[in-house]
Structures are given as structure tokens and as C-alpha cells.
N, C-alpha and C positions, 0 to 999 in steps of 0.2 A: 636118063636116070638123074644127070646134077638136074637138070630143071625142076625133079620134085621134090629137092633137098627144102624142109620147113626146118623152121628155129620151134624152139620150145612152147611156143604158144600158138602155134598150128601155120602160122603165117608163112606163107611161102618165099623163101631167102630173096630178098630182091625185090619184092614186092610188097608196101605198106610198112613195116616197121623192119628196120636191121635187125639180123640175129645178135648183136649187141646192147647194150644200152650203155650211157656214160652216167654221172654222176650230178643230179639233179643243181640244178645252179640255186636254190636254198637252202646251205647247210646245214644240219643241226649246231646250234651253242656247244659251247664245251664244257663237262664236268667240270668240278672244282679244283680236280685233282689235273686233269688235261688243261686248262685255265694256267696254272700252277707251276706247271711243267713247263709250258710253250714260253711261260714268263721267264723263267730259271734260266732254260734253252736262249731265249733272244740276250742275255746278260751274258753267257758264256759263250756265244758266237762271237763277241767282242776280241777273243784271240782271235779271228781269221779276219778282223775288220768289222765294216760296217753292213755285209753283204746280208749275213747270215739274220740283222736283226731285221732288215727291208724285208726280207722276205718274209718274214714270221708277219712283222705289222701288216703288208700288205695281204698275205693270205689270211689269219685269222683277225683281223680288229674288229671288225664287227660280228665275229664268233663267241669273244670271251674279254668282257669288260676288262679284267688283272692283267692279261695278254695285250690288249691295245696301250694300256697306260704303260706298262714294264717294257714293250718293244719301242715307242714310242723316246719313252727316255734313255735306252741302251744305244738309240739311232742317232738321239742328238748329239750322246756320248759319244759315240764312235765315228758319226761323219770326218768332223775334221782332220782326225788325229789321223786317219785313214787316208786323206787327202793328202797329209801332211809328210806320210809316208811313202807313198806314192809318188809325192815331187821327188823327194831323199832320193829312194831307191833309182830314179831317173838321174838325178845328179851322180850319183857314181862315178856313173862315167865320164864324168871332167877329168883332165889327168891329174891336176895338182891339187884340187880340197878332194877327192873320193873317198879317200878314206874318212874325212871328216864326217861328210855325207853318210854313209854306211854305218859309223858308231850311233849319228841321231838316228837313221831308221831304227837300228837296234834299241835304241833307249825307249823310243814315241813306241814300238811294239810289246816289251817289259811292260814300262807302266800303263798301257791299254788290258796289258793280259792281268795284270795285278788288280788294278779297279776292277774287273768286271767278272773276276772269280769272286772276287768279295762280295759285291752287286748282284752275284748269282745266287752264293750260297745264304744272301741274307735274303731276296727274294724267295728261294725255298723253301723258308719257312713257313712264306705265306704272310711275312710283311713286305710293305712296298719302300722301294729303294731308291734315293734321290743323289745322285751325282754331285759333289761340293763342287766341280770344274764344268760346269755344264754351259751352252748356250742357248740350247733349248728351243733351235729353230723353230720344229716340226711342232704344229699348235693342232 
């Protein structure tokens, strides 16, 4: 009986096409508004670091033109400062600066979360946002 089990399109399971399919490796572009979002979204990832905007660039840039440039400049923003907090939070654990250590984590995390809620909410609108502290690796 499993031997005659077919998938939806008569194919016999296991034979010629999986009862699956995955997800065509050329996306469609993204609406204006999806565009817009993903831009908004990579500028307010900037509170959890630089991970949130990689990702965005790297899955949509060549989806949604306003998306590769806004992820793009929220990555350069947020790389170092990301790096930067990363040594900090490592440092802690020395005995005698840690504290010191821990109040810069806290400060380099503040002013990344402040830039890039601004940087979001001005990307929102649907104009594009340029960082005055930027370095601007990623070309």
C-alpha cells in the first residue's frame, strides 16, 4: 500500500519529482512597500548589532534596490561599533577595569540603538538615510 502512495500530480512518491517542492532560486522583486519595510527593518536591527542588517543585505539586495542601499549603510553603521562591543563585553572579565569595560559596552549599545531608530524611522518614510559617523566599508 505505502508503495502506491503518489504526491499531487500523480507521481509516484519516490519516484521522479518529490511530493515537495522548495522555493525557486529566482525570487520575485519586492513591492514598494516590502522594499520600504525590509529598509526600515535593516536600520532597526541595529539594536541587536550588525547581524540583523547582514542578513537583510545578504537575502534581499538584489530583490529590492531601497533595501540593498539602506541595508547596506545600516551594515557599515553597525559593523564596528558591534565589533567594538564585542571586545568591551570580553574585557569584563579582567578584574580591575571590568567595570569600566561594561559601562563602554553599555554606552557603544545606547548610542547604536539611538542612531538607527532615527535612521529607521526616517527610512520609513521612504527617504534614504545616511549616517554622519559612517565608514562606509561595504561598496
Amino acid at each position: 500500500m505505502a508503495d502506491d502512495a503518489r504526491d499531487h500530480t500523480g507521481n509516484q512518491a519516490g519516484h521522479g519529482q518529490p511530493p515537495y517542492h522548495g522555493v525557486p532560486a529566482n525570487a520575485l522583486p519586492l513591492t514598494a512597500s516590502e522594499d520600504r519595510r525590509w529598509a526600515t527593518l535593516a536600520h532597526f536591527g541595529g539594536i541587536l548589532g550588525c547581524v540583523p542588517s547582514l542578513l537583510i543585505y545578504l537575502i534581499f539586495k538584489d530583490r529590492g534596490p531601497f533595501t540593498a542601499q539602506e541595508s547596506k549603510e545600516a551594515l557599515s553603521f553597525t559593523l564596528p561599533p558591534t565589533i567594538a562591543a564585542v571586545l568591551a563585553n570580553l574585557l569584563v572579565f579582567v578584574p580591575v577595569v571590568g567595570n569600566l569595560f561594561a559601562v563602554l559596552a553599555t554606552v557603544i549599545w545606547i548610542a547604536v540603538t539611538c542612531f538607527s531608530v532615527a535612521a529607521g524611522i526616517h527610512v520609513n518614510r521612504g527617504q534614504p538615510h545616511r549616517y554622519e559617523f559612517n565608514l562606509r566599508w561595504i561598496k
